[in-house]
N, C-alpha and C positions, 0 to 999 in steps of 0.2 A: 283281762278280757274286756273290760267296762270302758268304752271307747267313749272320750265327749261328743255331748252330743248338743246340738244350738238349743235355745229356747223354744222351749214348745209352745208358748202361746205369742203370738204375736213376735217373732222371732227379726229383730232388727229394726221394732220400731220405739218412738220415745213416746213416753208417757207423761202428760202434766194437769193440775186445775188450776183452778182462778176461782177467787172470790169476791164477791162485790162489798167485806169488810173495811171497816173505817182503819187506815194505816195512821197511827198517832204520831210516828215517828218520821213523816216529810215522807220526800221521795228517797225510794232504795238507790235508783242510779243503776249502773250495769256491775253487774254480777253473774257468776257462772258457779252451777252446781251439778255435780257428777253422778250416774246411780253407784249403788254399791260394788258393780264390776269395775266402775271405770268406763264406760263404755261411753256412753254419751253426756256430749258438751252441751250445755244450756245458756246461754247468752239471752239477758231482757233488760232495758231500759222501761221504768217504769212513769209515766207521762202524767199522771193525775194520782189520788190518791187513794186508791181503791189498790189494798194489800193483797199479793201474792202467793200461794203457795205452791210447790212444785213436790211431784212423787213421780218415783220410777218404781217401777214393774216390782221388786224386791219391798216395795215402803207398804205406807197406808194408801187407802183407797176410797176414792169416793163413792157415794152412794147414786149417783146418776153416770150414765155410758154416752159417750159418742163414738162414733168411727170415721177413721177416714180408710180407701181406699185408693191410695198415694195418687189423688189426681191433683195436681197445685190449685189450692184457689177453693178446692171444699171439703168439708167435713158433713158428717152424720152426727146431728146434735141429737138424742134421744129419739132417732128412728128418720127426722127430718132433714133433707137436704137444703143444706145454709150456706150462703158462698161465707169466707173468711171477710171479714168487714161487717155483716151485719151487726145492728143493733140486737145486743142478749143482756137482760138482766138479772136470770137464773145463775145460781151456780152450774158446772157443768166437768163433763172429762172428755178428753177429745186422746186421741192416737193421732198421732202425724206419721209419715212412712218415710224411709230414710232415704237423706236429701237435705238440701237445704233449702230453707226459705226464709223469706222475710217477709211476713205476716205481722195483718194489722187488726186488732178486735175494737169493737167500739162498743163500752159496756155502758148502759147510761148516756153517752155520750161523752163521756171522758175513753182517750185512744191510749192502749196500750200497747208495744209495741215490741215484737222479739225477732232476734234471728237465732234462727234454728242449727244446728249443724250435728248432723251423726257420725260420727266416726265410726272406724270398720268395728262388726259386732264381732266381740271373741265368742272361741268355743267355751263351754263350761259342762262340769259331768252334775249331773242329779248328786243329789245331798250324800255326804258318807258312805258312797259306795265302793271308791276310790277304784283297785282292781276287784273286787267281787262283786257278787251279783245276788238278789234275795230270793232266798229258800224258806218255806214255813207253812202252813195252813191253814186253816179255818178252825178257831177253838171258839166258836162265838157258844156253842154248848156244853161246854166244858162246868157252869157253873152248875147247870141243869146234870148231864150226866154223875159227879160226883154229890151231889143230891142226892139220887137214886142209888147211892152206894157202890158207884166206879169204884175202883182202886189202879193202880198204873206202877208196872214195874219194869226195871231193864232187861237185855238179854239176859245178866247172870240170875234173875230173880230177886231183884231188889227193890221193895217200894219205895217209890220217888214220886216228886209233882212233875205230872206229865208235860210242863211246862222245862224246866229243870233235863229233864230227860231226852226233849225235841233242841234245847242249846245246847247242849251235850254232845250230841250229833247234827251241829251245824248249821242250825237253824238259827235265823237272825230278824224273821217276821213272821206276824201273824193278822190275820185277818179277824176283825169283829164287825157282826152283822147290827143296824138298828132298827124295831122295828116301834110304829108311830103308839100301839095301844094292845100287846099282847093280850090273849085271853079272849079278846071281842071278836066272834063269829064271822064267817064266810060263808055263801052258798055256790057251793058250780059244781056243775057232772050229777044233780040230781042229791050231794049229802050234804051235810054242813058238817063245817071243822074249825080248829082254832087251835092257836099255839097254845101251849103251856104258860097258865098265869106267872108272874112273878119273873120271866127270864125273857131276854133279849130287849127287856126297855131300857128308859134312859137307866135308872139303877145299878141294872145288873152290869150293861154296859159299860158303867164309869167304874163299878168294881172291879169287873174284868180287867180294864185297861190299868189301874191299880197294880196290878197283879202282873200283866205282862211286863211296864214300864221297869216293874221292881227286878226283872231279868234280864232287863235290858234289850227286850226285841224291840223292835218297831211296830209301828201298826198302821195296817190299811182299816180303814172304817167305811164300812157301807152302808150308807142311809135306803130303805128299801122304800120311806112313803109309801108305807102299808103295815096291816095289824097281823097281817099273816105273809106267810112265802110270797116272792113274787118270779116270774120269770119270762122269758121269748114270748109266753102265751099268754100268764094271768097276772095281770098289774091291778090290783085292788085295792082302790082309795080308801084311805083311812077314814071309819065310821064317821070321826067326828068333823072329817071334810065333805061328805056326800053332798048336803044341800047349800054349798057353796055356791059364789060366782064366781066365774074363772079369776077376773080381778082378785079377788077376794081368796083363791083358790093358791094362786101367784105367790099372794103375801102370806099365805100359809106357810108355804115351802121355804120361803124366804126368815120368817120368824124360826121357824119350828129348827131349821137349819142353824141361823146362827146363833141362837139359847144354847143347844146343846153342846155346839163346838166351844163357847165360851165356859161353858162347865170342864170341858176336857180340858182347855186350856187353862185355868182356874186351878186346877188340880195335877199340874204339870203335865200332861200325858198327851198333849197334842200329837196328833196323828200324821206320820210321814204321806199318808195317801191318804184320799179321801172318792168314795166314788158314788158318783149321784144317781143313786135309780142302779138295779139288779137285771141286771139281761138285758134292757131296754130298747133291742134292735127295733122293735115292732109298738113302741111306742110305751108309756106310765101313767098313772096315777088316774086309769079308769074308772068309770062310774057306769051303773049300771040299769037302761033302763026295765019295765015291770016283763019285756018279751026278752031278756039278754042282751037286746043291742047296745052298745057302749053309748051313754051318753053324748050330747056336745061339750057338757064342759069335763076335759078329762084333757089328757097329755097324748091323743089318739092321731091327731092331725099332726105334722110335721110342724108347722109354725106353734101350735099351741106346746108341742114338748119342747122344742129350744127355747120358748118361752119361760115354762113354769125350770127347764133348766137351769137358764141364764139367771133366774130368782137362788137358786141354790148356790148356781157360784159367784155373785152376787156376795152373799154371806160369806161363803170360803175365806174368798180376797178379803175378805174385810176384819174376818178373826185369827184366821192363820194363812198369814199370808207365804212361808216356805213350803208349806200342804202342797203337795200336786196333786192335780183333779183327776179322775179316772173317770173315762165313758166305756162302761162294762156290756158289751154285746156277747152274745152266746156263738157258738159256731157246731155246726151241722154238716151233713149233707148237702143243704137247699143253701144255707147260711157261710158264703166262705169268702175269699178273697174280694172278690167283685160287688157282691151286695154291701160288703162292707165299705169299700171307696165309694160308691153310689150315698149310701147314708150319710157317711163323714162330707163329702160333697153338699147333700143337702145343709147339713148344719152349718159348714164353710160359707154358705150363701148368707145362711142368718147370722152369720158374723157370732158362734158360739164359743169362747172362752172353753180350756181344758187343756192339759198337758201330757198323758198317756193315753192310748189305745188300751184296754184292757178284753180278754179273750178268756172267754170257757172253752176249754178243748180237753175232750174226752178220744180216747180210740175206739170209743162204743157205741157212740152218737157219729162221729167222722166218716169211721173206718178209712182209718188214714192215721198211719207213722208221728211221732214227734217233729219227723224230718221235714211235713209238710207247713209247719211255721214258719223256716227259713224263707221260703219265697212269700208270704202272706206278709213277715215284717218287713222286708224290703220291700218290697210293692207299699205297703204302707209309709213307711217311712220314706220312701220317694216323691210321692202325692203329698202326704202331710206334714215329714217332717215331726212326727211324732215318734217315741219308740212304743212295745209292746210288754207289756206286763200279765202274764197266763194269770188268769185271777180263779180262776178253778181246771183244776184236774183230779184224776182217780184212775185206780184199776183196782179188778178184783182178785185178791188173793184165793179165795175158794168161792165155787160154784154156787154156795148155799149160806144165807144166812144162819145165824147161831140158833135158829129154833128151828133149822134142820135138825137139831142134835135131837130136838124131844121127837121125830118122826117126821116120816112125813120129808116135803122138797118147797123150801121156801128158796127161788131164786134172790139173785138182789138185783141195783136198780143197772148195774153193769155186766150182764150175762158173759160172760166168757171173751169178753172184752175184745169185741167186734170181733171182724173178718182179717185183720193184720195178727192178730196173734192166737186167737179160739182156742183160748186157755183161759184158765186161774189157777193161780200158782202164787205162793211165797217168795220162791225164786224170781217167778217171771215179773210179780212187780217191783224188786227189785233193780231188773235190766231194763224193765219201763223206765223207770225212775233214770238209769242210767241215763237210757237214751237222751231223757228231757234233759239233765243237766249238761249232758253233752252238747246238744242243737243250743242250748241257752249261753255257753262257754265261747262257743264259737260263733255265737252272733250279736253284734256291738249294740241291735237293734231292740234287744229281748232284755230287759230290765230283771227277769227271774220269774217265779211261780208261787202260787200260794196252793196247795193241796186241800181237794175238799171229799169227805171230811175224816182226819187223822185222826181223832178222837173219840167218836161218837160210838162208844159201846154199849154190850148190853151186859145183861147181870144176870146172874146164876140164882135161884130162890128156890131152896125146899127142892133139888135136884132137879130142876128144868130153869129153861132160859128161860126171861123176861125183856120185853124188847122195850128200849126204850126210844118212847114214842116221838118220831118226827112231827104228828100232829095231833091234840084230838079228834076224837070222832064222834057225830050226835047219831045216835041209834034209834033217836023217838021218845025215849023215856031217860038215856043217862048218855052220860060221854065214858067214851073208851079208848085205851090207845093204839092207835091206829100202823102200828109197827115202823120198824127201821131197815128202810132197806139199802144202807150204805154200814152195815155191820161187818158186811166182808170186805170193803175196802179201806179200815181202817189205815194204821198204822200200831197198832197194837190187836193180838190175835184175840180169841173169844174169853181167852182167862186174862186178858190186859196184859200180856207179857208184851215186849218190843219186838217187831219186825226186821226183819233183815233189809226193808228197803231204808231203814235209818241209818244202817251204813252206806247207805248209798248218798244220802244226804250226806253224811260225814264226810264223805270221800271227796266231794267238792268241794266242801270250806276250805279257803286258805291259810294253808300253814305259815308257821313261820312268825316275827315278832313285826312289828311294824314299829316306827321311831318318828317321832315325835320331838321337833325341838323347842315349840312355841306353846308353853302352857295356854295362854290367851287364847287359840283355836280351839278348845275345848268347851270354852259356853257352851250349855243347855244342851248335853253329851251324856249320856248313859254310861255314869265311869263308877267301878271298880274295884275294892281291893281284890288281891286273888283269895282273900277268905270271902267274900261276900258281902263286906260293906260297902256301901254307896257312899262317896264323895263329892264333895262341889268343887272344891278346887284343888287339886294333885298337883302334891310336888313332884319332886324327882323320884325315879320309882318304876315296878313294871304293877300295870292297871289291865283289867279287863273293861275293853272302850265299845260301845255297840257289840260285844259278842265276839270284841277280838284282843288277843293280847298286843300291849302297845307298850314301849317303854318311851317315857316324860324324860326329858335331860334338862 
């Protein structure tokens, strides 16, 4: 199914910098260095002695941006329009657009001098996806719920780690949320709330990741720049940025981003995806003034959010540079095709780095079929050039959450899951489930889905349900918790047994063995014995490799 597909950011152009370092070693002379596809030729004679260096798209990266918009003759030095020749004594990073030229810099006064040449860009598929496509969820509460006394078992009634359980039935990623300072208060709608101390920070999150790595999923990570939930509607600066300068506000994002990813990285578990800001069609990282209205320094404006963006993938590039970036926008009614090319259009102008579309699609928010992504990722991928990646979905198996059972009619947050199907059912999300994987099988453009949220159950105490809580709640005198309304759309029923839509997942993994005849492609590869031990370097032998069996010759 996994068709290649071009580069998503900056798709056919080269990349290089220059330094104004002292070269000890004379002049380099001409020389030609390739990126790691092969793709592009580099030719430079160098005239003075002021040493070189060169990176393509795949390497390191600098910490300053230029751009060019393939017109011959000029670049965008850090925001500034420079013809090629001026005098620059800055380090810098420029994009040239494919073409040739022969371009002259004058750094200091000393002329260095290249001719450029791009050769045709090949296609290339996103990382070890080969034919399949990613299937998995949201377990960013998984440390919290099993806290509160989860337990998770299979169809036949077996306790398992519900991780264990979701690879089992063909799940090959999962999603972990980050939040900047769990615990610290929010106020909107009149109450104040707060996540649950101790889970979702950096901690919990590099444990988590720990834990998923050692099963071999992958992981998307989403940075939310915020101490609590954020979404389409409420984007909530972290406490300890409020009285920030936007400046100041920038390099927040930018520190706080690459600290954390160098921890993951640190600790092996660098993340296949990475996605900056939660919903963020409608803008991030607001502040708020004493009548509600959103500050000025906040991510509220279009220039200020591809700003404090371009701070986050800024960092990305710079620590894990095979990561591909995710811009996660929500989808509605109001929210669908069109507003989304209008958005992505604006950030296209500010010249904003990223590599997937990422999409919440619900059939309860939509009221609209899976089948309505089909024309949304082609229309996207036409214009941009990007593919899409469903970064949340759900349906609801029964009508009522689990403290229905003690009385009483608690809906949950997917009523009968819209107007295409006005049901909940076991079965039906099951052939939900189908359907997604079906539209995602059959579309080259749809990278997979991450289900939200698969795990988040509740717990049985002294014969009534206990819910556990999406948030606290302050009541004036204590906090309480404030219930869970995605109980019915798990993937595990209210006793933690497994669901029938996990063979729906199963049903999509690809069977079969896959062969392998170059130990060497296997670097920094989630491999294998078929009892459970992890390995570095695999001989000859059959391995479980990302989730799949492989046999090494």
């Amino acid at each position: 199914m996994f068709a290649p597909c071009l580069h998503a950011a900056n798709s056919g152009w080269l990349l290089y910098t220059w330094s104004d370092s002292k070269n000890q070693g004379g002049d380099l002379g001409q020389f030609q260095t390739t990126d790691a596809e092969g793709v592009f030729v580099l030719k430079a004679v160098q005239t003075a002695e002021n040493r070189l260096k060169f990176c393509v798209r795949n390497g390191n990266w600098s910490t300053q941006y230029a751009y060019s918009q393939g017109e011959e003759g000029k670049v965008w030095l850090t925001g500034t329009d420079v013809s090629l020749g001026t005098s620059r004594s800055a380090n810098g990073l420029i994009y040239l657009a494919a073409g040739t030229y022969d371009v002259t810099f004058n750094l200091n006064n000393k002329t260095i001098r290249f001719d450029i040449v791009n050769q045709e860009h090949e296609e290339y598929q996103m990382p070890d996806l080969g034919t399949d496509f990613l299937r998995g969820g949201d377990v960013s509460m998984l440390n919290y719920v099993e806290g509160l006394g989860a337990k998770f078992y299979t169809a036949d009634d077996t306790q398992k780690d519900p991780l264990d359980i979701m690879t089992e039935n063909g799940c090959n990623i999962v999603r972990l949320r980050l939040y900047n300072n769990p615990g610290a208060s929010v106020t909107y709608g009149g109450n104040t709330y707060k996540v649950p101390e101790g889970y979702l920070n950096d901690a919990d999150v590099l444990n988590l990741a720990r834990r998923v790595k050692e099963k071999g999923l992958r992981i998307e990570l989403s940075f939310h720049y915020s101490d609590f939930w954020t979404n389409g509607m409420e984007q909530f600066k972290p406490r300890d940025w409020q009285s920030l300068t936007f400046d100041e506000l920038k390099q927040a994002v930018y520190n706080y981003t690459k600290t954390f990813l160098q921890h993951m990285v640190a600790q092996g578990t660098t993340p296949e995806f990475i996605s900056l800001g939660n919903e963020i069609q409608n803008g991030m990282l607001f502040g708020y003034n004493t009548d509600n209205t959103r500050d000025a320094v906040s991510g509220y404006s279009i220039d200020n959010q591809a700003a404090l963006l371009n701070e986050g993938v800024r960092a990305v590039r710079e620590v894990c540079q095979q990561s591909k970036i995710v811009l996660h926008f929500t989808m509605n009614s109001q929210w669908k095709t069109n507003l989304y090319v209008r958005q992505l259009n604006l950030f296209k102008n500010r010249r904003l780095d990223y590599d997937i579309i990422g999409v919440s699609y619900y059939p309860f928010w939509t009221n609209e079929r899976p089948s309505c992504l089909n024309d949304m990722a082609n229309t996207l991928w036409q214009n941009f050039q990007k593919p899409m990646l469903i970064m949340e979905t759900g349906y609801s198996w029964d009508p009522y959450r689990s403290v229905g059972r003690n009385g009483g009619q608690y809906k949950g947050q997917l009523e009968l899951n819209g107007t295409p199907y006005n049901e909940a059912s076991k079965e039906g999300q099951k052939s939900f489930m189908q359907e997604v994987n079906a539209v995602v099988k059959g579309n080259s453009h749809i990278l997979g889905y991450l289900y939200w949220d698969p795990i988040m159950v509740d717990q049985k105490v002294g014969g009534r349900w206990i819910e556990t809580a999406w948030a606290m709640k302050y009541d004036g005198s204590k906090w309480w918790q404030d219930g869970n309304v995605v109980s019915n759309t798990t993937w595990f029923d209210f006793d933690g047994k497994a669901l029938p839509v996990l063979e729906a997942i199963k049903e999509a993994a690809p069977t079969g063995i896959s062969l392998i005849e170059a130990p060497s492609l296997l670097s920094e590869r989630n491999i294998y014995t078929l009892s459970g031990q992890k390995v570095k370097t695999p001989g000859r032998g059959l391995y479980i490799i990302d989730g799949r069996k492989v046999v090494v010759k």
